[in-house]
C-alpha positions in Angstrom: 0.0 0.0 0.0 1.2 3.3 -0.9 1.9 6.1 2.0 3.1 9.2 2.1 5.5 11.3 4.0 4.3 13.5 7.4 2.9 16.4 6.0 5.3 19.5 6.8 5.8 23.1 7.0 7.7 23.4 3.5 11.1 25.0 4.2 13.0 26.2 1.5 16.5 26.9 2.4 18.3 28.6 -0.7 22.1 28.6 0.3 23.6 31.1 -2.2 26.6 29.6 -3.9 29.3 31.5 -6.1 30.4 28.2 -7.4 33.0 29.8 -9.6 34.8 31.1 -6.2 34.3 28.7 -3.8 32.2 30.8 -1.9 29.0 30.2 -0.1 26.2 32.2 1.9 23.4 31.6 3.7 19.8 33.4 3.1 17.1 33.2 5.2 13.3 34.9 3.9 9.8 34.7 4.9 6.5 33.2 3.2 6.1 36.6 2.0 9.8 37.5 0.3 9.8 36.1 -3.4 12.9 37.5 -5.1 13.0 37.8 -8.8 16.9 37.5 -9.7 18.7 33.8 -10.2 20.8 34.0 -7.2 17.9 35.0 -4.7 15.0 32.7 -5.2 13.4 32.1 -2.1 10.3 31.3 -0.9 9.3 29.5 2.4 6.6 29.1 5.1 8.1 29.2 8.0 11.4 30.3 9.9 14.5 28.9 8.2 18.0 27.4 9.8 21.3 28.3 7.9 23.2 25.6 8.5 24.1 23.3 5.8 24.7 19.8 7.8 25.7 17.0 6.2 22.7 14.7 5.7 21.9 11.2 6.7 20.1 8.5 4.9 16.9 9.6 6.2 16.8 12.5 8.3 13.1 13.2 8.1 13.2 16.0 5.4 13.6 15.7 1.6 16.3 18.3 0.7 16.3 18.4 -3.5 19.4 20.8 -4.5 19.3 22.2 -7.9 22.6 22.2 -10.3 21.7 25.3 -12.8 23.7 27.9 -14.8 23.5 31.2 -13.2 26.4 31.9 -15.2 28.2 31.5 -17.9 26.6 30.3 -21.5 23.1 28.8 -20.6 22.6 31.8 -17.9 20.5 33.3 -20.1 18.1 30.9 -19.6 17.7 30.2 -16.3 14.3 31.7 -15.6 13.0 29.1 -17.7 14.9 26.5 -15.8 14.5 27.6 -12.4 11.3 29.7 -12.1 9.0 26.4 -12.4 11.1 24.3 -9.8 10.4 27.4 -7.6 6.4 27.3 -8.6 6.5 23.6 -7.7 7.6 23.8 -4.7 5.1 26.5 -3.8 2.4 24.3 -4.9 3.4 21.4 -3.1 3.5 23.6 0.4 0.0 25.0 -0.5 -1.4 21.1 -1.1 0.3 20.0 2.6 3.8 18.8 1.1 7.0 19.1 2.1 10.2 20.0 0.1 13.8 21.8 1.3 15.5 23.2 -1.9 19.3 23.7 -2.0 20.8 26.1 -4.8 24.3 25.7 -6.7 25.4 27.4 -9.6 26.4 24.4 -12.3 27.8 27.6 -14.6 28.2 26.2 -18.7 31.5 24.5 -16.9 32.3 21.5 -15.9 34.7 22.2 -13.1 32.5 24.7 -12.2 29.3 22.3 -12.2 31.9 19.3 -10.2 32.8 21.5 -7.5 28.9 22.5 -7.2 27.6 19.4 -6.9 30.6 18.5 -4.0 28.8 21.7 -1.7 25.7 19.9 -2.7 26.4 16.6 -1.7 27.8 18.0 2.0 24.9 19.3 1.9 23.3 16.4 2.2 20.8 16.6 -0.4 18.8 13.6 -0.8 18.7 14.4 -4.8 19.5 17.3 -7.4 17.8 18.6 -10.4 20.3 18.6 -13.2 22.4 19.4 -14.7 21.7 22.0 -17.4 23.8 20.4 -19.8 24.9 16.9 -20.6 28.5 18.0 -20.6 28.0 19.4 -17.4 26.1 16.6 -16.2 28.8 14.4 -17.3 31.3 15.9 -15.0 29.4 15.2 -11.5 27.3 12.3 -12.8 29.4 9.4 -10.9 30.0 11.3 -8.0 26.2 12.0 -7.2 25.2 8.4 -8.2 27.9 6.7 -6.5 26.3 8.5 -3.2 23.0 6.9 -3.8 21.8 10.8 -4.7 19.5 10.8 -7.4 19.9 13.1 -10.4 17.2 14.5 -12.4 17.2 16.6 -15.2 14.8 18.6 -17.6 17.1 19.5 -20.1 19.9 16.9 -20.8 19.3 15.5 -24.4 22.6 13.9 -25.0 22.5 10.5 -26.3 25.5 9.4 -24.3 23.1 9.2 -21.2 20.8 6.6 -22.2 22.9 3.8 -22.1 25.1 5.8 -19.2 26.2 3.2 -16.0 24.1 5.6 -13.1 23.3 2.4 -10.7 19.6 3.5 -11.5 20.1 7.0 -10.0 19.9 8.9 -12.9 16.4 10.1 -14.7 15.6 13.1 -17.0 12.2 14.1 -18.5 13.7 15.9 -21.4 13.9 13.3 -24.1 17.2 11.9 -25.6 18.7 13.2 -28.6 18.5 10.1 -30.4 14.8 11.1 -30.9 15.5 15.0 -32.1 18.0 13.4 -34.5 15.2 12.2 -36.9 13.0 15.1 -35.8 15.9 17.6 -37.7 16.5 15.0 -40.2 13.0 14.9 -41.2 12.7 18.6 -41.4 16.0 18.6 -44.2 14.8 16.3 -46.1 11.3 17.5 -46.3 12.3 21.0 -47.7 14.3 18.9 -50.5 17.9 18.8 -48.7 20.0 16.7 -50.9 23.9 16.8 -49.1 24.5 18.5 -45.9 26.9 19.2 -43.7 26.9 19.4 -39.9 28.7 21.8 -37.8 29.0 21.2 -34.2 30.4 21.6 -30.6 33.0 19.2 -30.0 31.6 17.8 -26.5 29.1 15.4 -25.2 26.2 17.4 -26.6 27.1 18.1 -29.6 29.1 14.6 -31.1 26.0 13.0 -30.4 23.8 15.2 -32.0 26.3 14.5 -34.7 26.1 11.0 -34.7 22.3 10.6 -34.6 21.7 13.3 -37.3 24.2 12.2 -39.9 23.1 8.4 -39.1 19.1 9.8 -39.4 19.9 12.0 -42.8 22.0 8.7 -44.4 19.2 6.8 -43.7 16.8 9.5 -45.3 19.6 9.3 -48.9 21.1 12.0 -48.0 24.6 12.8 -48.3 26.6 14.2 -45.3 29.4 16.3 -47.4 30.7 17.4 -44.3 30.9 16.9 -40.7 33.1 19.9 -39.1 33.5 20.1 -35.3 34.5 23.2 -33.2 36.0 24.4 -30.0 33.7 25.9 -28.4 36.0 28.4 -26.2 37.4 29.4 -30.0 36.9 33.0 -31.1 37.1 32.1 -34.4 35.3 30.1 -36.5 36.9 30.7 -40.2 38.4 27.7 -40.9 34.9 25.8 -39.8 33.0 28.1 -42.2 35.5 27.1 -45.0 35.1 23.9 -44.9 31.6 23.9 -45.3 31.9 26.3 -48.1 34.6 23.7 -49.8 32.0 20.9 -49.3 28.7 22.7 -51.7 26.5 21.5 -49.7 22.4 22.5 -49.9 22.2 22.5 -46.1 23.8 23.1 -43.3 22.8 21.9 -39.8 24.2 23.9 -36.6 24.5 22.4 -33.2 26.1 25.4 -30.9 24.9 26.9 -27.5 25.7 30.9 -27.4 28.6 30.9 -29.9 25.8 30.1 -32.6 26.2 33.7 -32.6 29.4 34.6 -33.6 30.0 31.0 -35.9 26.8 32.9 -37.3 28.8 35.8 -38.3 31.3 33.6 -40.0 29.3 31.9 -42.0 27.6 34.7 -43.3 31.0 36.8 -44.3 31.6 33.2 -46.1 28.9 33.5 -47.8 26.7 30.6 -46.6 24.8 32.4 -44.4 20.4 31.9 -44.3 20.2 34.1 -46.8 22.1 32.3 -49.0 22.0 28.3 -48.0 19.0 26.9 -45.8 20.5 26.1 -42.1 19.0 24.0 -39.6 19.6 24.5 -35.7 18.7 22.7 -32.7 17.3 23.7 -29.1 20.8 24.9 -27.6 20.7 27.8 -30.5 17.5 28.5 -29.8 17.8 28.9 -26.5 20.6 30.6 -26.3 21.2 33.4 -29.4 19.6 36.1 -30.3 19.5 38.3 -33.3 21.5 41.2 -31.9 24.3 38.0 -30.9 24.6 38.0 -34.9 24.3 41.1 -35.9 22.9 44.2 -33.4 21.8 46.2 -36.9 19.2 43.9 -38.3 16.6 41.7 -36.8 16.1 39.5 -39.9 19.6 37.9 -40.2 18.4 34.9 -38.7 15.2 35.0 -40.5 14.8 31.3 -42.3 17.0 29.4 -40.0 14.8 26.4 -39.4 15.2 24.0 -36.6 13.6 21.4 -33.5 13.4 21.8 -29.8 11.7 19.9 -27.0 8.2 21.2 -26.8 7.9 24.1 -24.2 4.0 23.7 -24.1 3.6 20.0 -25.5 -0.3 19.5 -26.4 -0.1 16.4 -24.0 1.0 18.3 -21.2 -1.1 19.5 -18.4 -3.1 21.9 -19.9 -2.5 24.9 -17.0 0.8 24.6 -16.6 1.6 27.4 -19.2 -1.0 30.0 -17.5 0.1 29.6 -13.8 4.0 29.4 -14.7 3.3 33.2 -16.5 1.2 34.2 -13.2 4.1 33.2 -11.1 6.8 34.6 -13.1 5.7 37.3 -16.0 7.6 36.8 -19.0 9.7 33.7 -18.3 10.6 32.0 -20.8 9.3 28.5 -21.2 12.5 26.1 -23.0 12.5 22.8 -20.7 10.5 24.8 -17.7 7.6 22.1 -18.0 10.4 19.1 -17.8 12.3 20.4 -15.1 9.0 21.1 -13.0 8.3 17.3 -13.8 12.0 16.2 -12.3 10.7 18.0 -9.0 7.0 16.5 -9.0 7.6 13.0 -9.9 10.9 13.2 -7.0 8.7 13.9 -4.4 5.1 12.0 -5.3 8.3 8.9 -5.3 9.4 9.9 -1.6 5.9 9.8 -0.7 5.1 6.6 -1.8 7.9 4.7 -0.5 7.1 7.1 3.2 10.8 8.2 3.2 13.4 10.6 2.4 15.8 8.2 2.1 16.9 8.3 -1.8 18.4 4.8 -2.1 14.9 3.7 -1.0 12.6 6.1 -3.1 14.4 5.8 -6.3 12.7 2.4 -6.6 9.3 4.4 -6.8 10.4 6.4 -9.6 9.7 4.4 -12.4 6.2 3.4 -10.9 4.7 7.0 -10.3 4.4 8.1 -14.1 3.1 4.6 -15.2 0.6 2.1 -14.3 -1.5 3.4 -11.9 -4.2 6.2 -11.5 -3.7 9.1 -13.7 -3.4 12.4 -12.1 -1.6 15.3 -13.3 -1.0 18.1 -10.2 1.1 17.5 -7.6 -2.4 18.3 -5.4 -4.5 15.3 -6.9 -1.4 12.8 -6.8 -0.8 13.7 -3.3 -4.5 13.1 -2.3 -4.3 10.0 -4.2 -1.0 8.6 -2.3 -2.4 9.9 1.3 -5.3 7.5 -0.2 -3.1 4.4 -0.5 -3.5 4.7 -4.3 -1.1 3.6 -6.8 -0.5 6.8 -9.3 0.3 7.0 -13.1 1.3 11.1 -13.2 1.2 12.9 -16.4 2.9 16.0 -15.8 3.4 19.5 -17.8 5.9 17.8 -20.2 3.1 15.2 -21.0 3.0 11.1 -20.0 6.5 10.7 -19.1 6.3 7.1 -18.5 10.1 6.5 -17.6 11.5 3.4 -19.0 14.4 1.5 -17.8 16.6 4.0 -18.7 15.0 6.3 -16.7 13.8 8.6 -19.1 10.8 9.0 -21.8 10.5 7.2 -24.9 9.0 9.5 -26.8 9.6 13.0 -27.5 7.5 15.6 -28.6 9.3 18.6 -30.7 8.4 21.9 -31.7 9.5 22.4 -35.7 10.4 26.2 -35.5 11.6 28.8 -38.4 12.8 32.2 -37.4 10.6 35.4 -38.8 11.6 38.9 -40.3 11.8 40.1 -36.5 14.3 37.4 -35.0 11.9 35.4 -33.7 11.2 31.6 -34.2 7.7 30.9 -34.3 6.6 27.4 -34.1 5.3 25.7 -37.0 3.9 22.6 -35.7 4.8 19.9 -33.1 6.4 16.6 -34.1 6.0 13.1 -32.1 8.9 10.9 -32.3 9.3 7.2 -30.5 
């Protein structure tokens, strides 16, 4: 029979870390305070402690830390990441829950994100949402796992994690690369791509994507000219753009984070900018450049740039999600926001079905809370449903997750995107891929 933990005060203790110097500091706010900058997101309902002990086993209280970019190349995102988990936890205090929430900043580094995820674990966090990115994910992956911690994150998509040794400790609602791979193929070679060529990041992220795209455009009969990676700490990126110009191809796929912009610029001075060749980009560019990254003097330079992302509002998610994410937080934006609420909902609904915060215990709940039993699909009806002793199935803001064995979903549903006059990708239609 399913229980559920002893309802709590929710505490949320936001110890604010400058990961990049070593540095830590304690915050303490009331149920009223709700800051509105990266660093200082607190919320909590009743007096705080700021101590950071080291955690047991089960110690009675469910600390989830979170491993986000508050700097460096993602940081410009992290509203989207971080304003939902902060929603969420909200949510579950109003409905009679109980959640602690532990900040560190992951930075788009992976020294940065390892020694974050070391204040984390003396911490004593029970589990951590994240990393942002797979490379950074990468880097504190065996140390969390190896401490019986669970990870969970919203927004890794690199294929390397699926088949990743985690001991079970690892989960993610954003869905793997090897599904967007087809999704951008399909895109090519529906607007007549013939031979492309594939620029990309040399790291985790962006090999993969590599690998799955050319495999998924092969398959399609379509020639891969040219597969060029890049540093992604270069400041140039001529000799990448030449290459691609040597190869004539008739598309050209990108797969950056924030130095889409200037590899952007190169291209275009080469001569195979959008205007001149159709070019194909994934979620990390559209998360992370702008227009005025390309050129400050003309919105339209990405106009025509074509691409796939993870659904921000999927049409099988929870259908309020959108609404009361924009009531809590005006204006965020919305990339991986619904998955990384999901990492924090299905965490706890699994600590309160297996009555414990002990994570090497509630892990074993995770797979069984988004499949198989009674669908529900807020935190306050699968809560009144394990208080019930009921077995739950929930479907969350990114949709039916259903985690497999590999603990993440086996279906993806993309948003196929094109950039307009203004610099702004509007959605053309969502894409299911399995």
């Amino acid at each position: 029979m399913s229980r559920r933990l002893p309802v709590a005060v929710l505490v949320l203790v936001l110890t604010l870390l400058a990961a990049a110097c070593g540095d830590s500091e304690d915050t303490t706010t009331t149920a009223a305070e709700t800051t509105t900058t990266a660093a200082e997101t607190t919320t909590t309902a009743a007096e705080t402690t700021t101590t950071a002990d080291a955690g047991t086993a089960s110690d009675g209280e469910l600390k989830i830390g979170y491993l986000l970019p508050q700097t460096g190349g993602l940081a410009a995102i992290i509203d989207a990441l971080l304003k939902p988990i902060e929603m969420g936890a909200e949510e579950i205090a109003a409905a009679g829950g109980s959640v602690t929430l532990v900040p560190a900043d992951s930075g788009t580094d992976p020294t940065i994100a390892s020694e974050a995820a070391d204040q984390l674990l003396s911490d004593g966090v029970d589990a951590i949402i994240g990393a942002a990115g797979t490379t950074q994910t990468l880097a504190v992956i065996d140390k969390v796992t190896g401490s019986e911690v669970v990870m969970c994150s919203g927004s890794n998509t690199g294929a390397s994690l699926t088949t990743y040794d985690d001991g079970g400790y690892y989960f993610r609602t954003a869905p793997s690369d090897v599904l967007q791979g087809p999704a951008l193929a399909d895109v090519m070679v529906a607007d007549g791509v013939s031979s492309a060529a594939i620029i990309y990041r040399n790291e985790e992220y962006g090999a993969g994507f590599n690998d799955v795209l050319t495999e998924a455009l092969e398959a399609s009969g379509v020639t891969v000219a040219a597969q060029v990676p890049y540093d992604p700490n270069a400041t140039s990126f001529d000799a990448e753009a030449q290459a691609v110009v040597a190869a004539g191809v008739d598309g050209i796929a990108i797969v950056t984070f924030a130095e889409g912009g200037p590899l952007l610029q190169a291209m275009i001075e080469a001569g195979i900018g959008p205007a001149d060749v159709p070019i194909y980009a994934t979620d990390g560019f559209k998360d992370s450049v702008n227009a005025e990254d390309v050129d400050p003097d003309n919105p339209a330079v990405l106009e025509g740039i074509r691409g796939t992302a993870p659904s921000a509002a999927p049409a099988s998610g929870e259908a309020t999600f959108g609404d009361r994410l924009q009531a809590f937080a005006p204006g965020t934006p919305t990339i991986f926001s619904a998955q990384k609420y999901d990492c924090l909902m299905t965490m706890v609904l699994a600590s309160e079905v297996a009555g414990t915060d002990d994570a090497s215990v509630w892990v074993n709940e995770l797979i069984g809370v988004t499949s198989g039993g009674t669908k529900c699909s807020t935190y306050a009806e699968c809560h009144e449903l394990v208080a019930a002793g009921e077995d739950i199935d929930y479907d969350g803001a990114s949709g039916p997750i259903e985690f497999g064995e590999a603990g993440e979903p086996g279906v993806g549903v993309y948003d196929v995107y094109e950039y307009d006059a203004e610099g702004t990708p509007q959605t053309l239609e969502q894409v299911v891929v399995s």
